[in-house]
N, C-alpha and C positions, 0 to 999 in steps of 0.2 A: 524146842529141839534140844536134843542131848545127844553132846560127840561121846562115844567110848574109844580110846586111842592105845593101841597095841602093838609092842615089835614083837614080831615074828622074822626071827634071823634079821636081813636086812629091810625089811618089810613094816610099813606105816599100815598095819588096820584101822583105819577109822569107819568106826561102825555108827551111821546118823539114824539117829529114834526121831521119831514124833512128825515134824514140819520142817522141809527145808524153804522157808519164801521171802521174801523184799525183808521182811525186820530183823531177821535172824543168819544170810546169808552168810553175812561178814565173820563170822565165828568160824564156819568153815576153812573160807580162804586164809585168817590168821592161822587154824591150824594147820593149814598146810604151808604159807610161807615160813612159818617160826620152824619147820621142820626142814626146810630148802634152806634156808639161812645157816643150818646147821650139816648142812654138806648130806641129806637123806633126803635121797630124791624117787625112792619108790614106793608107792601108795596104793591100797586095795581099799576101796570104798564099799562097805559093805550096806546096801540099802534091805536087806532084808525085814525090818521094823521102818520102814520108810512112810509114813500114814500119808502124805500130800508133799506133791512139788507142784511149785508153780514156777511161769518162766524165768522170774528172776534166781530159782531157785536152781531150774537148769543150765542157767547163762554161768551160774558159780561155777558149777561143773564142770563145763569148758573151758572156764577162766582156770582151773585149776590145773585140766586136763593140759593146757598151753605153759602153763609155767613149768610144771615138772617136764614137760618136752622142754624147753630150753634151757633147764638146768642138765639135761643129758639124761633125766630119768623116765619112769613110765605111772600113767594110774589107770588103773583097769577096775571094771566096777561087778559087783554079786551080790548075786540072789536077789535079783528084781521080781518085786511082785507084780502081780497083773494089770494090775493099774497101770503101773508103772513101767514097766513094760511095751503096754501099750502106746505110752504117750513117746518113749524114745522111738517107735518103730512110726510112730505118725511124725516127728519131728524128724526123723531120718538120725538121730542120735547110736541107735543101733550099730550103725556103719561108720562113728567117728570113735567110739570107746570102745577097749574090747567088754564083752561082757561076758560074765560066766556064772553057772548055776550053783557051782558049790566051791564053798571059797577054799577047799583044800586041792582042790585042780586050777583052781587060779594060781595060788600059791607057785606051784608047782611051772608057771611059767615067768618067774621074772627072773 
């Protein structure tokens, strides 16, 4: 897995390539607490190059989704591909993060 990580105004892009699963999760959730730690608590996860998630890979998601809510900020995730897609609308995922198609109408709500 490869993070690409980008401000946009106040905005954390992290863009996840490849696999997010059980060996590699922990790279995520560093990048996103090293960036809570630093008082920047809004995140757009862009999974658009996303090849596989597995559950541990979704659990991260939510772990990450929970921290930035208690730091007072938001993560909202784009450009799910079908796969993937799929798996959040069978795990009910859908209905716990916002998601959106194109990440410059995401932008546009934090």
């Amino acid at each position: 897995m490869e993070l690409h990580i980008e401000a946009i105004d106040d905005v954390n892009v992290i863009e996840i390539i490849g696999r997010l699963e059980a060996a590699n999760r922990d790279a995520l959730k560093k990048a996103v607490e090293a960036r809570l730690a630093e008082a920047q608590t809004k995140f757009l996860l862009d999974l658009g190059q996303l090849d596989f998630i597995d559950s541990s890979g979704l659990g991260c998601l939510v772990s990450c989704l929970r921290s930035a809510d208690r730091a007072g900020g938001a993560l909202k995730i784009v450009a799910l591909q079908d796969y993937v897609a799929k798996l959040f609308e069978t795990t009910r995922l859908d209905r716990v993060f916002e998601v959106f198609a194109e990440r410059s109408q995401a932008l546009k709500t934090f």
